[in-house]
N, C-alpha and C positions, 0 to 999 in steps of 0.2 A: 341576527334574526330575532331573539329575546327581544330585543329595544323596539325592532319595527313591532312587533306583535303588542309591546308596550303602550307605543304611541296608537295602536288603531286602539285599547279597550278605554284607555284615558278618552280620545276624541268620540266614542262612545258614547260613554258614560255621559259626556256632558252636553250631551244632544236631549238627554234626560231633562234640562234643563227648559224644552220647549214646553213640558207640562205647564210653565207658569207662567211662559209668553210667547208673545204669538210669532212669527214666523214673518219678521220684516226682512228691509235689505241690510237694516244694520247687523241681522246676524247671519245672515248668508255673506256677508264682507269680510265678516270674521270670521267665520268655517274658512273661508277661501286663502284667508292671510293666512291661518294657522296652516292648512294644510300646505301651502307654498312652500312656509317658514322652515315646519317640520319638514319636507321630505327634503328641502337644500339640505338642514345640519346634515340629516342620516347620509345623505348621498356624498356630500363633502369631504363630511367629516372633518375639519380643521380647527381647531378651538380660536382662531382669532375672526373668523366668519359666526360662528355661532355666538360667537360676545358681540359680534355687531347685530345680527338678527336678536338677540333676546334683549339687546338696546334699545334698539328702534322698535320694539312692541312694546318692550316698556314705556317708551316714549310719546309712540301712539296712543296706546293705552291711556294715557292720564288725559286725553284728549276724545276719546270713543271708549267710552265705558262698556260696548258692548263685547269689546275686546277680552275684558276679564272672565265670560262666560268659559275662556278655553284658558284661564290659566293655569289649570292642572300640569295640561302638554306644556305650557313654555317652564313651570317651575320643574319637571322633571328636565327639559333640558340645562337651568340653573344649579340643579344638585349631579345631575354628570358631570359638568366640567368646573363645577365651585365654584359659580357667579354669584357671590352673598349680597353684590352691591346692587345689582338690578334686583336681585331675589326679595330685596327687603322695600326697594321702593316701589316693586309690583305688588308685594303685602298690603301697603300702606296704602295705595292707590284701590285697591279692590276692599279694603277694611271700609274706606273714606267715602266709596261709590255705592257699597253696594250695606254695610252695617245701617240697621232699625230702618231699610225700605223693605225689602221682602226678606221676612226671615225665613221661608223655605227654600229660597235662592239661593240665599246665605249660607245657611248649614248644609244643605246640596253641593254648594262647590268647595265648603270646605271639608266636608268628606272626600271630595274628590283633589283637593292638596292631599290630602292622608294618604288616599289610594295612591298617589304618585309618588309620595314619598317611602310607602312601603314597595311599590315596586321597582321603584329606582334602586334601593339598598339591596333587594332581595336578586338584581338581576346582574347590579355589581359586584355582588358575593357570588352569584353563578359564574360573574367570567374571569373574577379571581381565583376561583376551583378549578376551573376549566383548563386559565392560562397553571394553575401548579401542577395539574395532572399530565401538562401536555409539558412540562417540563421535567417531570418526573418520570415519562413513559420515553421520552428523549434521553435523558440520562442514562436511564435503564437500560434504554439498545445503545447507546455509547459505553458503556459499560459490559454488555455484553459482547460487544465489537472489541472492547479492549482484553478482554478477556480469551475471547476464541484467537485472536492475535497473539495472547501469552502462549497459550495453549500447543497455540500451531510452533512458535518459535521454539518452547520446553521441548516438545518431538521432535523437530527440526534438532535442535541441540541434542536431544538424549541418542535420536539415528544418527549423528556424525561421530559423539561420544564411542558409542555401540559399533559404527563402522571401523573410526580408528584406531579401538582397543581387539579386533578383529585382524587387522591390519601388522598390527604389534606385535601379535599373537602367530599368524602367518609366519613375518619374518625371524620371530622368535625361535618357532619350529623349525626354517629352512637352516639358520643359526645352529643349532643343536646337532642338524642332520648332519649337514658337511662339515661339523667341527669334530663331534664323534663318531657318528657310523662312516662318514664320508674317509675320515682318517685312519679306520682300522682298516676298512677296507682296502684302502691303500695300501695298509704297512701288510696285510696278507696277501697283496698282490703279488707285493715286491717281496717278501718272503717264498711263495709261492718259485715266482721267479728263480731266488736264490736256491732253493731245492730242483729244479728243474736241472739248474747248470753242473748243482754236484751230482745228480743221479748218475747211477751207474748200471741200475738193471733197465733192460729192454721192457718189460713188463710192464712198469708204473710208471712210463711214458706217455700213454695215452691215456691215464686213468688221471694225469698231470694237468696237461692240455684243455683236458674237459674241465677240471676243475679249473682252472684258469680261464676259463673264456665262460663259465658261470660267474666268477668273481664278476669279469670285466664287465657282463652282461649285468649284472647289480649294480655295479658302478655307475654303467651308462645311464640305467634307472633311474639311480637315486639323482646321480649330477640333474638330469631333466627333471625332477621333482621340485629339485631345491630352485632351480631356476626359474621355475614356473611359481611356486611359494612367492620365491622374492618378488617377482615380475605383478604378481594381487596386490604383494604387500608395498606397493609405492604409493603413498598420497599424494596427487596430484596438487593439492591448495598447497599441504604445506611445504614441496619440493619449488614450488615457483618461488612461496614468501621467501625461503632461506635463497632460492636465485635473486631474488629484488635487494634482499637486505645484504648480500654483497656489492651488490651492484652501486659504485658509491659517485659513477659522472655524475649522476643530474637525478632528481626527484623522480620517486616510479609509483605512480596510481594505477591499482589495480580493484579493476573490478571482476570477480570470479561467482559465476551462476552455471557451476555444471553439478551434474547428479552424480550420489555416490559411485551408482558402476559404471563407471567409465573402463572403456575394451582397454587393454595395454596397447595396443598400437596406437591408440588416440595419447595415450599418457606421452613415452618416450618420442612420439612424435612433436605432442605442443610444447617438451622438455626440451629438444633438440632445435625446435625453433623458436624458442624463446631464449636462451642461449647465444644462438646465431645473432640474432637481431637485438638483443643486447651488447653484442663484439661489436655487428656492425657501426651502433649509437659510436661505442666512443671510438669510432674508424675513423668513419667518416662522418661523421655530423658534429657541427657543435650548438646540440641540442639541450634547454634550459629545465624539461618538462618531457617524460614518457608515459604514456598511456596504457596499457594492456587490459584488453577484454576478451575472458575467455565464457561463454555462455551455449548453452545446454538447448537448443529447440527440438521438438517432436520429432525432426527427420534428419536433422543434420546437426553436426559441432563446428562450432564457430572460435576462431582465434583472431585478434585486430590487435596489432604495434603501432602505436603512432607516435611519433616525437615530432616535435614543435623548431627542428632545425632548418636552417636557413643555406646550410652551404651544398652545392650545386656539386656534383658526381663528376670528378674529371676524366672517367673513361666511360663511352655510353654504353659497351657490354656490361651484362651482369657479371658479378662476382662468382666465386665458387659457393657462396655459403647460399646465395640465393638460389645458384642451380641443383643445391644440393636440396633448399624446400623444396624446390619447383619438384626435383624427383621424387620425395618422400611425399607429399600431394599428390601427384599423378599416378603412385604406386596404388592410393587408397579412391580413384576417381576421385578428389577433390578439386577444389578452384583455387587459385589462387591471383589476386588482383592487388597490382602495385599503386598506388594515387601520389603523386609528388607536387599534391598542391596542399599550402599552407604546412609544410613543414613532409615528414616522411612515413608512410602509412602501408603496411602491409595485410588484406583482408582475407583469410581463408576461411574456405566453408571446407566441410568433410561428410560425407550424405555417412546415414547410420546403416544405409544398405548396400555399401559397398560391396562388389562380388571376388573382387581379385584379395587376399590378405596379405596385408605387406610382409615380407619377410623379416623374420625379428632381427633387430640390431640392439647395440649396445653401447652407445656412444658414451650416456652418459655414465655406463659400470665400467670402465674398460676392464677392470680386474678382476669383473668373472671368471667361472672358469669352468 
């Protein structure tokens, strides 16, 4: 927009020029070329068309001198694009035409070289500023993008940090409990017990009893405390990685996008079927490549096994391990959908509002207790 504004005060300016002569066709010939000339370069824009138009006016020019009247506009388009060589035979030709016939012709248009040559500089330093600012204000929001990106990942990592030192901490506790109160409790059970069978007065029988079914009643407390601790304290990411990195048939890519709270029945359940269908891989498949994708959306939890195997199921009923998803899926209303094209894929969804809750198992602790 600078340059067109350029070009209209230069063509201006040198309309100035009719003070000193009159208004024939030879310079309405040359308004019309220049304006032609000019609005192609601007509209093109191409530097080997505007080296051919500022040729051919050069060219003309040494042939209709009235041409020089606008060479302000053609040398501001020779200092945009650094045309020195017409630059200097358009000088030469307007020195040669127009020097000791009118000298206020003269100094009239070579003021108006001046004026083109200060506003050619002063509008190429504008879009030199221009184009640095808009690469500076660029960088800056790329920088800032990079930055809110650290930022978000730093939390991201300080909440998983904070989760699983929480996690740690849970099973630490549940650790403690069943290791020492869990174990006293016991041996006063069973102490208990042993005083019971030597008693011999009628009296501290029932004062026995009671005390004894308060123990038991602690007991039962604490056993469901600790199993509830431990059951928080499972990390889903890193229970699968250490399932993957046993896991040694074939290559296992995982991509895991679920959120810290995840319910325990969602845990033990993508634990028990991720398990499964890693038995089933080296069963029955002989599979190069497994896939696992576990990820987190607004309404539901999603689980996807795929292997890249080629060998064909020699009985068309399902297996146990599959009936046994199938049941742990349907216990939580989830889907579960088999696709046996391009290798072996298992897709379940599990809605986050399930009404029924599945009854806790233990597949993967057996040795709770």
């Amino acid at each position: 927009m600078h340059r067109a504004t350029d070009y209209a005060v230069l063509i201006i300016y040198c309309f100035l020029f009719l003070l000193f002569i009159p208004v024939d066709t030879a310079f309405i010939v040359a308004f019309l070329l220049t304006v032609i000339f000019t609005s192609s370069i601007y509209c093109i824009g191409e530097k080997r068309y505007s080296f051919a138009a500022t040729a051919l006016y050069t060219f003309l020019a040494l042939f209709f001198p009235s041409l020089y009247i606008f060479i302000p506009v053609f040398l501001y388009h020779m200092l945009q694009y650094e045309f020195y060589v017409p630059m200097v035979v358009s000088l030469i030709g307007f020195c040669w035409h127009f020097y000791g016939k009118s000298n206020e012709g003269f100094f009239l248009i070579l003021f108006g070289l001046l004026l083109s040559f200060v506003l050619q500089r002063k509008t190429t330093e504008y879009q030199a500023l221009k184009a640095k600012f808009r690469q500076t204000r660029d960088d800056s929001t790329e920088l800032n993008l990079l930055l809110d990106h650290r930022n978000k990942t730093l939390l991201e990592k300080q909440d998983y940090e904070v989760y699983t030192a929480t996690l740690r901490e849970r099973n630490r506790i549940a650790r403690e409990i069943h290791d020492n109160v869990g174990h006293m409790l016991t041996r006063s059970i069973l102490t208990l017990g042993a005083l019971r069978a030597i008693n011999r007065q009628e009296e501290l029988s029932p004062l026995l009893e009671t005390f004894e079914q308060s123990l038991n009643t602690a007991m039962d407390s604490i056993r469901s405390s600790v199993h509830d601790l431990h059951d928080e304290s499972i990390n889903l990411n890193e229970v699968i990685k250490s399932l993957i990195s046993e896991f040694t048939f074939a290559p296992v890519e995982l991509e895991y996008d679920m959120g810290l709270e995840v319910p325990k029945e969602i845990k033990y359940s993508f634990i028990s079927i991720t398990k499964e269908a890693l038995t089933n891989v080296v069963r029955h498949s002989n599979a190069t490549q497994v896939y696992i994708i576990m990820r987190e959306h607004p309404g539901l939890y999603q689980i996807s096994i795929h292997d890249n195997g080629t060998k064909e199921a020699t009985d068309a009923s399902p297996g146990i391990g599959i009936l046994n998803m199938k049941d742990r899926v349907s216990a939580m209303h989830g889907h579960l959908q088999i696709i046996r094209e391009n290798g072996f894929k298992l897709f379940i969804t599990i809605p986050k509002t399930y009404s029924g809750r599945r009854r806790q198992t233990h597949e993967y602790y057996p040795d709770r207790r």
